[in-house]
C-alpha positions as a Markdown table, in Angstrom:
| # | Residue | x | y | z |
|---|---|---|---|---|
| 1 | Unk | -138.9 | 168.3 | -21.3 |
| 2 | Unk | -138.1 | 171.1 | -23.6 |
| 3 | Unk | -142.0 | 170.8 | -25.7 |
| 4 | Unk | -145.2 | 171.4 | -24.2 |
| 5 | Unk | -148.7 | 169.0 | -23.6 |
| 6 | Unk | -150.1 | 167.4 | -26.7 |
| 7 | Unk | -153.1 | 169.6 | -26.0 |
| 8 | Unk | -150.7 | 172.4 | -26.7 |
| 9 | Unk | -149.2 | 174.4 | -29.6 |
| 10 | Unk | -145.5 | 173.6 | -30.1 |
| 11 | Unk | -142.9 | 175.8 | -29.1 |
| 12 | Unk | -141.4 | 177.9 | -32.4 |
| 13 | Unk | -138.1 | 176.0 | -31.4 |
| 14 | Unk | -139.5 | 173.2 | -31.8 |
| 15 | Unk | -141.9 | 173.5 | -34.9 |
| 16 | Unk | -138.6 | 174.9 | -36.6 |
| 17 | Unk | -136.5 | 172.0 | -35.9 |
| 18 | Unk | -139.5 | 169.4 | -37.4 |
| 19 | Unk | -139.5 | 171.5 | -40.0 |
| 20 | Unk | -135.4 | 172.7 | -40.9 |
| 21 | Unk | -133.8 | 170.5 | -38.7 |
| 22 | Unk | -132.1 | 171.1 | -35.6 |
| 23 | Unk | -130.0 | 174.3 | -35.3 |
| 24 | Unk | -126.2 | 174.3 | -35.1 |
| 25 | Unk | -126.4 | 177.5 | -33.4 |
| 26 | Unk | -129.1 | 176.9 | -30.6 |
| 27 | Unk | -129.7 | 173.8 | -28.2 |
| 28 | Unk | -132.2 | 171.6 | -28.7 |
| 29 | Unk | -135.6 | 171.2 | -28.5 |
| 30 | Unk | -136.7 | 167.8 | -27.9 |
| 31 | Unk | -134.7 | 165.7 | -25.1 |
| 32 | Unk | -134.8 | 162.6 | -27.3 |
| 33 | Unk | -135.6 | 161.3 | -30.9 |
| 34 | Unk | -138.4 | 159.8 | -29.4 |
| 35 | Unk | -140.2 | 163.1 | -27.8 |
| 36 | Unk | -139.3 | 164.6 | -31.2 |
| 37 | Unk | -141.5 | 161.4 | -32.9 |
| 38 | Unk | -144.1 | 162.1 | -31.2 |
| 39 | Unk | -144.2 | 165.7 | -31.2 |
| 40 | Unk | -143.9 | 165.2 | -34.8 |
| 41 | Unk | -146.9 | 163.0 | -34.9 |
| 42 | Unk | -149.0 | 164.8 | -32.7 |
| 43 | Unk | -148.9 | 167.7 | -35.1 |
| 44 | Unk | -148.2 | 166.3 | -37.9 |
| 45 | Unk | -151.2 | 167.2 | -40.3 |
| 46 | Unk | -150.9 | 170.9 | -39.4 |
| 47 | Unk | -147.1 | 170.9 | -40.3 |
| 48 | Unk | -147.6 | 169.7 | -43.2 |
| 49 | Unk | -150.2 | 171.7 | -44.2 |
| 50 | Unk | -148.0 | 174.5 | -43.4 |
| 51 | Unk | -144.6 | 173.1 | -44.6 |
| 52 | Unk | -145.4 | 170.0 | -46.8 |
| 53 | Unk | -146.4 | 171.3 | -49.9 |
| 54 | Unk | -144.8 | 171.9 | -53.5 |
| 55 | Unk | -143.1 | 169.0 | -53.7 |
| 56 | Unk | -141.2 | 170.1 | -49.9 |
| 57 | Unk | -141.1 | 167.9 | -46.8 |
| 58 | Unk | -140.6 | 168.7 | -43.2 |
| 59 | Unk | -136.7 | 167.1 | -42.3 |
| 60 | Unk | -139.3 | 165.2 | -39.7 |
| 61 | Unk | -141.3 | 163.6 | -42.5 |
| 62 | Unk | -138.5 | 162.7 | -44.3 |
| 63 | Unk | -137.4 | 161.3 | -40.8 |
| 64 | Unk | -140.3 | 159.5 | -40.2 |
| 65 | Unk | -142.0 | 158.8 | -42.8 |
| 66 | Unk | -140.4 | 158.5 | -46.2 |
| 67 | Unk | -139.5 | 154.9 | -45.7 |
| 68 | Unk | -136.7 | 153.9 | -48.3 |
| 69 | Unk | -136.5 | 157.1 | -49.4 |
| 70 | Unk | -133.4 | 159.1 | -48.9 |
| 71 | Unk | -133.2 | 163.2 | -48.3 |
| 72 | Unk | -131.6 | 163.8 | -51.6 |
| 73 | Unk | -131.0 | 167.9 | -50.7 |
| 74 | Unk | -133.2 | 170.7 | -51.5 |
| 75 | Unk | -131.8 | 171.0 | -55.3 |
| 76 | Unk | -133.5 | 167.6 | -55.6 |
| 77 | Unk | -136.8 | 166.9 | -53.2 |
| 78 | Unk | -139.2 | 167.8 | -55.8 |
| 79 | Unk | -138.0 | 165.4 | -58.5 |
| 80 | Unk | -137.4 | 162.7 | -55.9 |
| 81 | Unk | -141.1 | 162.8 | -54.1 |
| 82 | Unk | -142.6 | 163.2 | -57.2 |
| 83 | Unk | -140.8 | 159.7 | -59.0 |
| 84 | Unk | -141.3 | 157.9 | -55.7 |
| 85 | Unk | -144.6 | 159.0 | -56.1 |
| 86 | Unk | -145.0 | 160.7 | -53.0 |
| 87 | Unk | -146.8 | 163.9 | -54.0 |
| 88 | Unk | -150.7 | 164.3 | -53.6 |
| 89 | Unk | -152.9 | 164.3 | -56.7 |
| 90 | Unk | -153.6 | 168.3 | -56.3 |
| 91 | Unk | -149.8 | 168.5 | -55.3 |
| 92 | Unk | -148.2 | 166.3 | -58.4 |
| 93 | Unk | -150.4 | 168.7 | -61.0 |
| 94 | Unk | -149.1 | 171.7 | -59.7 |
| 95 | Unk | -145.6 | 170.7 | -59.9 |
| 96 | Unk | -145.9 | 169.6 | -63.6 |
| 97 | Unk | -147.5 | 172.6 | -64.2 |
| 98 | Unk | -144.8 | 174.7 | -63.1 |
| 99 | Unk | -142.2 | 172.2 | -64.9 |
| 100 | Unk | -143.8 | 172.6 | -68.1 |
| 101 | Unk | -143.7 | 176.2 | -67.9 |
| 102 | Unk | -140.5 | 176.3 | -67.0 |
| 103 | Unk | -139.5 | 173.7 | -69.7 |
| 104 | Unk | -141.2 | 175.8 | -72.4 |
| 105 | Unk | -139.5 | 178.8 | -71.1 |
| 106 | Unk | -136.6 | 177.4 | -71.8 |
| 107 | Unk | -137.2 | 175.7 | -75.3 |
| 108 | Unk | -137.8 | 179.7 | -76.5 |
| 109 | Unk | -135.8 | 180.9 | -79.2 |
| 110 | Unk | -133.2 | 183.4 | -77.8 |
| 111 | Unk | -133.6 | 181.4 | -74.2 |
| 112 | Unk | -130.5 | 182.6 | -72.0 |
| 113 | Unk | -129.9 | 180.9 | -68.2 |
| 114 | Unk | -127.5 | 183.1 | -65.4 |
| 115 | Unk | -125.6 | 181.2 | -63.6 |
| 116 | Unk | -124.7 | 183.9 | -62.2 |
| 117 | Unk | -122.6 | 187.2 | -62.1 |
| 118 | Unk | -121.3 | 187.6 | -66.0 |
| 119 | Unk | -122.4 | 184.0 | -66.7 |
| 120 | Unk | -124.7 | 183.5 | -69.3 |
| 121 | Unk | -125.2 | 180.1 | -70.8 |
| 122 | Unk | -127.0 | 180.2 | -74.6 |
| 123 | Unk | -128.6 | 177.5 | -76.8 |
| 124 | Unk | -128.8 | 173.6 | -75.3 |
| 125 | Unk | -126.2 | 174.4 | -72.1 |
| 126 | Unk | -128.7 | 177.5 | -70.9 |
| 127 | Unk | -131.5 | 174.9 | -71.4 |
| 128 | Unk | -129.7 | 171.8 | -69.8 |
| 129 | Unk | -129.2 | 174.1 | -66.4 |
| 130 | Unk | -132.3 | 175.8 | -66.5 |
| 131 | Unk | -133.7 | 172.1 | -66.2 |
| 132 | Unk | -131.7 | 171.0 | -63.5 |
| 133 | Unk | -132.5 | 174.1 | -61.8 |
| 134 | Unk | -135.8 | 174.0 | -61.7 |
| 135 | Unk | -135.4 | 170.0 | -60.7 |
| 136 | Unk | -137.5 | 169.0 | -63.8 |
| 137 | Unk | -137.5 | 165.3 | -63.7 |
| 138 | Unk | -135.1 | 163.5 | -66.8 |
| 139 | Unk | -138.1 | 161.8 | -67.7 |
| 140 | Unk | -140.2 | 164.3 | -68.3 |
| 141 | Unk | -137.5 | 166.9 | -70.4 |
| 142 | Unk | -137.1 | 163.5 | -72.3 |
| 143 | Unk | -140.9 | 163.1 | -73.2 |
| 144 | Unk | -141.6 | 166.7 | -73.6 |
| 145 | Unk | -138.5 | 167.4 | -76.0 |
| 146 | Unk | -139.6 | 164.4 | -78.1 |
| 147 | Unk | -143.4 | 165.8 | -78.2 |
| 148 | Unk | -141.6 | 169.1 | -79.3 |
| 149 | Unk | -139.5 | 167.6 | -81.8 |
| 150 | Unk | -142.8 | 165.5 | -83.3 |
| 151 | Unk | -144.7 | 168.9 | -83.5 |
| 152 | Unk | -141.8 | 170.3 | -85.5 |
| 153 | Unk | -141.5 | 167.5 | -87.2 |
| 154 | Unk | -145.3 | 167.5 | -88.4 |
| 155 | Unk | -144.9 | 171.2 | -89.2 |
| 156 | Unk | -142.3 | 170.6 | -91.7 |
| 157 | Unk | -144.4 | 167.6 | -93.6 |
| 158 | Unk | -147.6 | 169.8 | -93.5 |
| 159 | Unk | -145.4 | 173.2 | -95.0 |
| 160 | Unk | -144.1 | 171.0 | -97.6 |
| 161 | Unk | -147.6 | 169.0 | -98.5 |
| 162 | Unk | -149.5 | 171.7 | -98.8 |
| 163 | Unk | -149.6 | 173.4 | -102.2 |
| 164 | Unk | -147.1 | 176.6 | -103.6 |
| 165 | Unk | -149.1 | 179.5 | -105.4 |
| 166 | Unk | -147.1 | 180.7 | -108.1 |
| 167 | Unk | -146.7 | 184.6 | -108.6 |
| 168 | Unk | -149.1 | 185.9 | -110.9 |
């Protein structure tokens, strides 16, 4: 047995592979999927506490815990907890909060997204890839662009209500 007591830390090797997965360039460090369970349960509240936050998961959690859900890759956890509804209260605000700032980043006049070396994107593409780069949820660009598009909108009707002064 490669892990130590229950009444123990874990080993690093270990904690790393709940957390990444296991290596492909060292050997394990659990003997079975079973020790690796219950390592993972043993400790599970302290990793993660450490590692399960921002819309992330442990590959153990997602192991052994996300049910029907489906590891959908790192370009695409945050979107995927959050419409399976598997972020905490504290955790969900934070991430719309950092969507929201990233969508009205990218709604800014002049907005330009890198996609890398000599690649600049302008206009709607910059903004399409900046959201699927920062893993905003379809839903929410959808809502948000319409509230953006009702504000203009509302703009326009109050310029053209309110009275013209004439030049004296």
């Amino acid at each position: 047995m490669r892990t130590r007591s229950h009444r123990e830390r874990v080993s690093a090797a270990a904690e790393m592979e709940l957390w990444l997965g296991p290596s492909p360039s060292l050997p394990p460090a659990f003997d079975s999927d079973e020790q690796r369970r219950e390592t993972w349960f043993r400790h599970r509240d302290r990793l993660m506490e450490q590692h399960g936050s921002r819309g992330r998961r442990p590959v153990a959690w997602w192991r052994y815990e996300a049910g029907e859900l489906r590891y959908p890759g790192y370009d695409r956890e945050r979107s995927t907890l959050y419409a399976a509804g598997a972020l905490a209260e504290a955790e969900r605000a934070e991430l719309l909060a950092y969507w929201r700032a990233q969508f009205d980043r990218a709604s800014a006049p002049g907005f330009v997204h890198c996609e890398g070396p000599g690649k600049l994107l302008h206009g709607a593409a910059a903004r399409r890839e900046h959201f699927r780069w920062a893993d905003i949820p379809r839903a929410l660009v959808e809502a948000w662009s319409a509230e953006r598009r009702r504000s203009a909108r509302r703009i326009r009707e109050l310029q053209t209500a309110a009275p013209q002064e004439s030049p004296r």
